[in-house]
C-alpha positions as CSV (number, residue, x, y, z in Angstrom):
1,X,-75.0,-59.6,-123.7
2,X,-76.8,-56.7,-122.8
3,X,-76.2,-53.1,-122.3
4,X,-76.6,-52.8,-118.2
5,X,-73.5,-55.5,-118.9
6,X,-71.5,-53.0,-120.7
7,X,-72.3,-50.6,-118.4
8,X,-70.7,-52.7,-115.5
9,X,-67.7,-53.7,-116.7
10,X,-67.5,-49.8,-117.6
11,X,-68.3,-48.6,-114.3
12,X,-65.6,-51.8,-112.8
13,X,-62.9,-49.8,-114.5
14,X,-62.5,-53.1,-116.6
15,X,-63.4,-51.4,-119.9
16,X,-62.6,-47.6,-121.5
17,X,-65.3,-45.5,-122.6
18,X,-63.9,-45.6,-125.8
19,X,-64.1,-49.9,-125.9
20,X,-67.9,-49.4,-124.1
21,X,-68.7,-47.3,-127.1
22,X,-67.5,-49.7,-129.5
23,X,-69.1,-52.6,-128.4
24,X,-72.3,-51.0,-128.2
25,X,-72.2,-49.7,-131.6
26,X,-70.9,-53.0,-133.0
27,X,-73.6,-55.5,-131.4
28,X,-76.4,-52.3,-131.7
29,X,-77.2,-52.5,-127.8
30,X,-80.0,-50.5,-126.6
31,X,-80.5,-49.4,-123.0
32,X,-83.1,-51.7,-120.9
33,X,-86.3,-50.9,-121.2
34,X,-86.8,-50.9,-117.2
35,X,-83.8,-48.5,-117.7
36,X,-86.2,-46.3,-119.9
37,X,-89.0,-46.6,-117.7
38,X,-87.4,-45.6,-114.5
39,X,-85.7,-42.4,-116.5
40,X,-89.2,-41.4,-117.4
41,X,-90.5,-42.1,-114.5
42,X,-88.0,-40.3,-112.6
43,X,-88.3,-37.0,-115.2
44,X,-91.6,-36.6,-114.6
45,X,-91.3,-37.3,-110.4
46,X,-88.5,-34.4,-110.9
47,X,-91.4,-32.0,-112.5
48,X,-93.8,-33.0,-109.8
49,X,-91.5,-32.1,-107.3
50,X,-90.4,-28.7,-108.9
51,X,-93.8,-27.6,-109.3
52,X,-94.5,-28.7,-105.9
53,X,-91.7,-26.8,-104.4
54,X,-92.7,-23.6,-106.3
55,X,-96.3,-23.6,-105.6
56,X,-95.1,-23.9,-102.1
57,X,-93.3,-21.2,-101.7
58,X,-95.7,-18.9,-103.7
59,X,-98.8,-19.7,-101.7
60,X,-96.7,-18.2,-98.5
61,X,-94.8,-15.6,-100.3
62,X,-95.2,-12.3,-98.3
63,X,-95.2,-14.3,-95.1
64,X,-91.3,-15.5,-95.7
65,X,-88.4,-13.1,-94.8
66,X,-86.2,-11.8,-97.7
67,X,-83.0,-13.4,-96.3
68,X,-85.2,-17.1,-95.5
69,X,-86.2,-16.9,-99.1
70,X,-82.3,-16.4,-100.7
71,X,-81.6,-19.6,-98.5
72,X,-84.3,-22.0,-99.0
73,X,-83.4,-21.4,-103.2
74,X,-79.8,-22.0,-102.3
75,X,-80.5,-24.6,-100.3
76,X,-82.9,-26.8,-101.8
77,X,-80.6,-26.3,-105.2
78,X,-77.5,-28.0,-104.0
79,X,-79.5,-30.3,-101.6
80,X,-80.8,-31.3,-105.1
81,X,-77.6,-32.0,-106.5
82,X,-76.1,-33.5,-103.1
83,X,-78.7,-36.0,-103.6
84,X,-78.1,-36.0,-106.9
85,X,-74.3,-36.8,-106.6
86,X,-75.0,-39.4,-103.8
87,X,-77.5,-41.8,-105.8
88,X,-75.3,-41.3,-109.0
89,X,-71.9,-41.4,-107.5
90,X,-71.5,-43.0,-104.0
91,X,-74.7,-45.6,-104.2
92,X,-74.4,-46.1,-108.0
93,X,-77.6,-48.1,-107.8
94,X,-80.2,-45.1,-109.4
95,X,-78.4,-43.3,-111.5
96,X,-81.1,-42.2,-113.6
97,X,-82.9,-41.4,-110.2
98,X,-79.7,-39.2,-109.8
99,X,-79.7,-37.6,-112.4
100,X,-83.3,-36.8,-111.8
101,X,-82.1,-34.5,-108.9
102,X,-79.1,-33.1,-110.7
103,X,-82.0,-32.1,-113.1
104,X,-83.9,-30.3,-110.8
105,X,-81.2,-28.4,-109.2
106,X,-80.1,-27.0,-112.9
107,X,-83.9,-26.0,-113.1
108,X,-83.6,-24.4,-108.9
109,X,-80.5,-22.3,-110.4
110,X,-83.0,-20.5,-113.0
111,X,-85.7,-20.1,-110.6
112,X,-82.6,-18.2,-108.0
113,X,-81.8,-16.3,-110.6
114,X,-85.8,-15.1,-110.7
115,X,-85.7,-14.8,-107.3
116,X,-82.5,-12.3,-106.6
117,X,-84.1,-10.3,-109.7
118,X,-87.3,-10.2,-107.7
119,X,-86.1,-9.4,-104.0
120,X,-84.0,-6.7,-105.4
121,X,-86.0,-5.5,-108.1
122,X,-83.3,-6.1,-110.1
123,X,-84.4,-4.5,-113.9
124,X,-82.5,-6.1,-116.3
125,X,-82.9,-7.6,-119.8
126,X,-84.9,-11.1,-119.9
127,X,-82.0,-12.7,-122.1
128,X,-79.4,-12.3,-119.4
129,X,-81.6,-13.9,-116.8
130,X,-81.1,-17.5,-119.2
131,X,-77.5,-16.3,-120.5
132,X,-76.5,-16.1,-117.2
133,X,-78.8,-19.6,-116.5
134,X,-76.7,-21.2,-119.4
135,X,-73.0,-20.0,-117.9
136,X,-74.1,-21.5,-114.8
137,X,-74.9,-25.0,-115.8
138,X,-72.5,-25.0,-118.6
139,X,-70.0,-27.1,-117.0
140,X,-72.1,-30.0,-115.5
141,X,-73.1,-31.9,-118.1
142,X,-68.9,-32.5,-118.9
143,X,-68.3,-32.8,-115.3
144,X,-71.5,-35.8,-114.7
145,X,-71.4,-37.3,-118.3
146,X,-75.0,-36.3,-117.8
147,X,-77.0,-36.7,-121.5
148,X,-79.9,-35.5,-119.3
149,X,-78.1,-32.2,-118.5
150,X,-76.4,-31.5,-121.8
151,X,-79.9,-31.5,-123.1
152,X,-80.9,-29.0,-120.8
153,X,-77.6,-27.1,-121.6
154,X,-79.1,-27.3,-125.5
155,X,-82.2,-26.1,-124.2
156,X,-81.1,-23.5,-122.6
157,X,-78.9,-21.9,-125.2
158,X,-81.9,-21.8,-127.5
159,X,-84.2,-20.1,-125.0
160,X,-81.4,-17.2,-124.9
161,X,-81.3,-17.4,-128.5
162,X,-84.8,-17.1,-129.3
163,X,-85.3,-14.3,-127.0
164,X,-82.0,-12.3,-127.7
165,X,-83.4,-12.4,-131.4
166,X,-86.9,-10.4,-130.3
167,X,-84.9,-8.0,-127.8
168,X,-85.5,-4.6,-129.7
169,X,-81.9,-3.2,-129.2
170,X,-79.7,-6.5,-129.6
171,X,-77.3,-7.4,-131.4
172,X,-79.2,-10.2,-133.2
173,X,-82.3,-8.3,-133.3
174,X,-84.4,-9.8,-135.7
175,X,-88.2,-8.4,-135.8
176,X,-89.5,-10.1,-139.1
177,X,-90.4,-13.7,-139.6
178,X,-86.9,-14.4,-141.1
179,X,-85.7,-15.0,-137.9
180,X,-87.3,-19.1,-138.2
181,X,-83.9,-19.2,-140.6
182,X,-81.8,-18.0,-137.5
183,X,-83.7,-20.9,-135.5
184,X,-82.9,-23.2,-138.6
185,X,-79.3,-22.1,-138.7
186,X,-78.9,-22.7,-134.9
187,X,-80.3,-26.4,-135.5
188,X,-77.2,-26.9,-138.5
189,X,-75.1,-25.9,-135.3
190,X,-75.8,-28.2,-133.1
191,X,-76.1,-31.1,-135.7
192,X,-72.6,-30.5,-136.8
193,X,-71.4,-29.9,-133.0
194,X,-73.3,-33.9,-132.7
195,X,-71.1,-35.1,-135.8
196,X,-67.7,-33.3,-134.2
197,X,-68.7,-35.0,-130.8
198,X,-68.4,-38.7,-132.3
199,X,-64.5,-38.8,-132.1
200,X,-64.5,-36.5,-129.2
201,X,-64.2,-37.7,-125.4
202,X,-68.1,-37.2,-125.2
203,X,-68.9,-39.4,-128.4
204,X,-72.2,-40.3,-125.8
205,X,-73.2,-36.6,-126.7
206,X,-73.2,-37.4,-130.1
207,X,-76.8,-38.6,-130.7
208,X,-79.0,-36.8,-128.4
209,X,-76.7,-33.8,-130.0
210,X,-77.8,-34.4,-133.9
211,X,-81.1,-35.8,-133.2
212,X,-81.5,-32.4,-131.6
213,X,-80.2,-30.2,-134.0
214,X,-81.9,-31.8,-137.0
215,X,-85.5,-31.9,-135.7
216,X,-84.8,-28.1,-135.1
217,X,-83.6,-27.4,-138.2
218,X,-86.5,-29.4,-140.1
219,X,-89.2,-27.3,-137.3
220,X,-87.8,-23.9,-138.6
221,X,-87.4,-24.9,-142.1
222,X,-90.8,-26.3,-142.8
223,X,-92.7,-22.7,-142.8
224,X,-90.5,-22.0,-146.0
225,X,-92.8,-24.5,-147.5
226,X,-95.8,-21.7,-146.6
227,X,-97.6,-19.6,-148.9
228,X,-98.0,-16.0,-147.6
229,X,-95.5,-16.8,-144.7
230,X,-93.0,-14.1,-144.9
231,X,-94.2,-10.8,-144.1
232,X,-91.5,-8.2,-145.5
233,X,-92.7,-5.0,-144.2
234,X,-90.7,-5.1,-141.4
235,X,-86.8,-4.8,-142.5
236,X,-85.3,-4.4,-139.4
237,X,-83.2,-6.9,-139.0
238,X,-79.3,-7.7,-138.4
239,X,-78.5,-8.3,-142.1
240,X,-74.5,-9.6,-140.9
241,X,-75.8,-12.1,-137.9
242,X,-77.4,-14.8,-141.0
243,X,-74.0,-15.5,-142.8
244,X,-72.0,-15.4,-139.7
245,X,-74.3,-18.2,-138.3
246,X,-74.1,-19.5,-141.4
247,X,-70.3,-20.1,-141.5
248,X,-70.3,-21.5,-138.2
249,X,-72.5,-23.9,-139.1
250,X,-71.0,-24.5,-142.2
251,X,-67.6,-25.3,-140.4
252,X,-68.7,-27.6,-138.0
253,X,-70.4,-29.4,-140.6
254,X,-67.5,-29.8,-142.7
255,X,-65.0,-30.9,-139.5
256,X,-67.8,-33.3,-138.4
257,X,-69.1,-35.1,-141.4
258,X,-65.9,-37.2,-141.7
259,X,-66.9,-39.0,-138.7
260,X,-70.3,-41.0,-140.5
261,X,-68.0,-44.1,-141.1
262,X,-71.4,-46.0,-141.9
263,X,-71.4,-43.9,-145.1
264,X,-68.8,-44.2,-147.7
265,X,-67.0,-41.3,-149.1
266,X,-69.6,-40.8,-151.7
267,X,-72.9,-40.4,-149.4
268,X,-70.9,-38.4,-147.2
269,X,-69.9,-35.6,-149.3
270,X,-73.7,-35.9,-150.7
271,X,-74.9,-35.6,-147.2
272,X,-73.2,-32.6,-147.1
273,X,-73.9,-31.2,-150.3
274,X,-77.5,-31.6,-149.2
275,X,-77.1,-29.5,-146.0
276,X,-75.3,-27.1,-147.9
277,X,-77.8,-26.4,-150.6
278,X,-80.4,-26.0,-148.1
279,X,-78.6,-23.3,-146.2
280,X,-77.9,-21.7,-149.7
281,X,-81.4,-22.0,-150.2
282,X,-82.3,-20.2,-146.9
283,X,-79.8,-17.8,-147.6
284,X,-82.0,-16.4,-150.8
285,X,-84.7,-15.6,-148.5
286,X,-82.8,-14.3,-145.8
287,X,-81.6,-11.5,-148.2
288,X,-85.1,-11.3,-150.4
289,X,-84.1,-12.9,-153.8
290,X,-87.4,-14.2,-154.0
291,X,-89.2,-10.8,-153.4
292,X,-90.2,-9.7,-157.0
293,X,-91.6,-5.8,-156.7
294,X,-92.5,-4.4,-159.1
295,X,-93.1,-0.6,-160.4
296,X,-91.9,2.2,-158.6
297,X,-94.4,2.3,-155.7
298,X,-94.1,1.3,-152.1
299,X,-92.4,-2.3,-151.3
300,X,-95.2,-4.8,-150.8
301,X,-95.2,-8.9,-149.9
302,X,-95.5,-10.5,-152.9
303,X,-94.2,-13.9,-151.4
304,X,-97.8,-15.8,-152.2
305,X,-97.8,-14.4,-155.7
306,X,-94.5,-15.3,-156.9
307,X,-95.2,-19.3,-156.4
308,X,-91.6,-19.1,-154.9
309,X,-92.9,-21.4,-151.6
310,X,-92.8,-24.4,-153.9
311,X,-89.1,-23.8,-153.7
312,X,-89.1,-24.4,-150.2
313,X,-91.8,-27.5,-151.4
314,X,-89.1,-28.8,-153.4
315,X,-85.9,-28.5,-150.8
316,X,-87.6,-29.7,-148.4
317,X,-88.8,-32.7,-150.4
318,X,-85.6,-34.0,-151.9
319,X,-83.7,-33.3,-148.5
320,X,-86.2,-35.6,-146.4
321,X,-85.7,-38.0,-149.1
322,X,-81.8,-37.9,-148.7
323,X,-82.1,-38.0,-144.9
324,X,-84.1,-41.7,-145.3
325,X,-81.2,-43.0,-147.0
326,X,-78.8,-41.4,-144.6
327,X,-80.8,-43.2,-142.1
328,X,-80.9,-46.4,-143.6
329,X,-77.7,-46.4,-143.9
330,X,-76.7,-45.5,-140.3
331,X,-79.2,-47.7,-139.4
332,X,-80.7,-44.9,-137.7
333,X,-84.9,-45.7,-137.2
334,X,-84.5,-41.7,-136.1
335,X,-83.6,-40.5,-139.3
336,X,-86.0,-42.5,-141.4
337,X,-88.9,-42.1,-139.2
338,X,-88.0,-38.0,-139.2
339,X,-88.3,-38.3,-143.0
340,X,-91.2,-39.5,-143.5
341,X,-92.7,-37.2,-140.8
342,X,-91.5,-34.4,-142.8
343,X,-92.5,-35.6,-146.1
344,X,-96.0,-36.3,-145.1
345,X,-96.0,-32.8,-143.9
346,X,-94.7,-31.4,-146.4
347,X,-97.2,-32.4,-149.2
348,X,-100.1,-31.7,-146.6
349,X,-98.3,-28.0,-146.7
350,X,-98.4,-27.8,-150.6
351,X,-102.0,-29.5,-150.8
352,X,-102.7,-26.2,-148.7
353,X,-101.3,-24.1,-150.6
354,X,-103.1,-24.8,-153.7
355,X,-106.4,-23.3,-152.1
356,X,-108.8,-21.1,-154.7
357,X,-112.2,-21.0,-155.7
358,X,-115.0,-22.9,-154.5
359,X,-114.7,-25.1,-157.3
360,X,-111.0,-25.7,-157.6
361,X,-110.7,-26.4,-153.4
362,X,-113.9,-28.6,-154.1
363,X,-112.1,-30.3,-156.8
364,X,-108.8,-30.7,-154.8
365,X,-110.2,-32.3,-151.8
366,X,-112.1,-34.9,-154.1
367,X,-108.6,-35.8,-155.6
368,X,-106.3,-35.0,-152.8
369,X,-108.1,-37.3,-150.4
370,X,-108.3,-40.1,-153.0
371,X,-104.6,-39.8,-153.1
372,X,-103.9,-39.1,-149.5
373,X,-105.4,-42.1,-148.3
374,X,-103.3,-44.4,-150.6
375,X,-100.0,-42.2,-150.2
376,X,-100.5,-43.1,-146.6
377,X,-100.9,-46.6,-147.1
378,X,-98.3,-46.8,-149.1
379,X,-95.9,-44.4,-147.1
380,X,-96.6,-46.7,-143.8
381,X,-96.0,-50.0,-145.7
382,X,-92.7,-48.5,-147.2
383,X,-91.7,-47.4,-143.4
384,X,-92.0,-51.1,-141.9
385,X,-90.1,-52.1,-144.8
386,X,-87.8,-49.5,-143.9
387,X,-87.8,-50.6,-140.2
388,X,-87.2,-54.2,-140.9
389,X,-84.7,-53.4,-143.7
390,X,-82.3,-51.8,-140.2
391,X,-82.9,-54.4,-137.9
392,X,-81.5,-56.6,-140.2
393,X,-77.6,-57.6,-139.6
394,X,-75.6,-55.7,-142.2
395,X,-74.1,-57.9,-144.7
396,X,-70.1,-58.3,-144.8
397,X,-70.1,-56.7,-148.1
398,X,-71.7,-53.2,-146.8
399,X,-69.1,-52.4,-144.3
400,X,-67.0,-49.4,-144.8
């Protein structure tokens, strides 16, 4: 039995979604490779062909008429997703070749919008340009069951975000380096959205959702593990936006963690607990508990000198270290490989930050090196074991 199989008794109207998604989580089928292949193949054509089309047009830019240049966007955006449709829907032989095109035309619907700004001179804040990007594509990945779009949906949310956070003005205006912990945040959103999506109508969201979200959140949370990171000259910053993320996060979180039926009731609410100290944690920094001044003079960074980075050391540590057993137990090769990523890179952070003298660095590469080389041995060896410990049919007795 393989997972094209599943995927034409689906499409034969023989099966629900709901029974398709069940027997590919109980027999653990994976997608063909060839299926892999082609989508790759077919992602990068749809760059190609973007880039193509744009270079295009630029080289003979002044030559084209204003009203010629509003068409040939419109047009080649929803002859894009014609094609799109056609392959996907009505041959139903290259669906991943489809969804290729539907790609392209999201991408067209940006490039329109940077068009009509440019013909008219339209001045305007670079946030609403992807805002409005984000609106228009919002519906598509519901409306195709496209995983392909619904990334670039998640993609483009977080391009707004990011740049609505450095728009001096905005409501979310956040100048100092505390905004990687509105970054952060925003990955605890979407990983709870991915957990919420399991026993919603778009379970096949699910993964792609939390894979996404936690990578984020580990990106944006590893500079806490920095010495002389933080800069806190700057206070400017929307002091409300960081719990008000926060509870969102925290609430979707909470709805969605019930739906990790490969972890008992215990790991669940440890899972949690785990996600909820680290945004505790983040919250310290947001508001400064770890900035000691001292005396009566002017407020100065003292983030290096207060050793309070091996906090972030620490969290980041034991959370990694939670996340491999998470994985193992959702037999998720994801979440353990994640892990170890991030626990590799997190002692390679505090080996850093132990820098001083001649002598003492001197000293700490003789010993560190020593060290690294067999913690790397021994960190890959543990990883295969790891690997082969989730391929492995779960016993009877480990079912929830």
């Amino acid at each position: 039995m393989k997972h094209a199989d599943i995927q034409k008794l689906h499409d034969a109207g023989l099966i629900t979604d709901e029974q398709r998604q069940k027997i590919i989580g109980h027999f653990q089928l994976k997608e063909d490779s060839g299926g892999k292949f082609l989508a790759i193949v077919s992602m990068v054509g749809a760059v190609l062909i973007a880039a193509g089309v744009t270079l295009l047009i630029a080289a003979h830019w002044n030559e084209i008429p204003r009203g010629v240049k509003i068409a040939a966007g419109l047009g080649l955006m929803l002859g894009f997703h014609a094609g799109g449709w056609w392959l996907r829907e009505v041959q139903g032989k290259y669906r991943k070749t489809g969804e290729a095109l539907h790609w392209i035309g999201s991408c067209l619907f940006l490039a329109n919008i940077a068009l009509i700004g440019q013909i008219y001179n339209i001045v305007s804040r670079p946030p609403n340009a992807f805002l409005l990007w984000w609106v228009g594509i919002a519906a598509l990945p519901w409306l195709l069951r496209s995983k392909a779009q619904h990334v670039l949906l998640l993609v483009a949310f977080g391009i707004w975000f990011g740049l609505e956070v450095n728009e001096r003005g905005g409501w979310i205006y956040c100048e100092s380096d505390r905004q990687v912990l509105l970054y952060a945040l925003l990955g605890l959103v979407y990983l709870g959205a991915g957990y919420c999506f399991r026993a919603a109508k778009f379970s096949e969201f699910a993964g792609v959702t939390e894979k996404f979200g936690l990578f984020a959140f580990l990106i944006f949370i590893y500079p806490l593990t920095w010495k002389n990171f933080f800069d806190w000259d700057n206070p400017e910053i929307r002091q409300w936006f960081f719990p008000a993320l926060g509870l969102m996060a925290l609430l979707l979180l909470a709805a969605g963690i019930k739906n990790l039926r490969a972890l008992t009731s215990q790991w669940r609410w440890t899972w949690f607990a785990a996600l909820l100290a680290m945004m505790v944690f983040m919250a310290t920094v947001w508001f400064g508990c770890w900035r000691f001044d001292q005396g009566d003079g002017p407020h100065h960074s003292v983030w290096g000198e207060s050793w309070s980075y091996l906090g972030g050391t620490l969290a980041l540590f034991v959370f990694c270290l939670l996340q491999i057993q998470i994985g193992l137990q959702e037999r998720s090769t994801f979440l353990v490989n994640l892990g170890v990523v991030f626990i590799a890179l997190d002692i390679i952070a505090a080996y850093c930050d132990l820098f001083g003298s001649m002598a003492r660095t001197g000293a700490m590469f003789l010993i560190s090196g020593v060290f690294l080389m067999i913690f790397g041995v021994y960190l890959e060896t543990k990883r295969r074991g790891l690997m082969k410990q989730i391929k492995m049919p779960p016993a009877k007795g480990d079912q929830p």
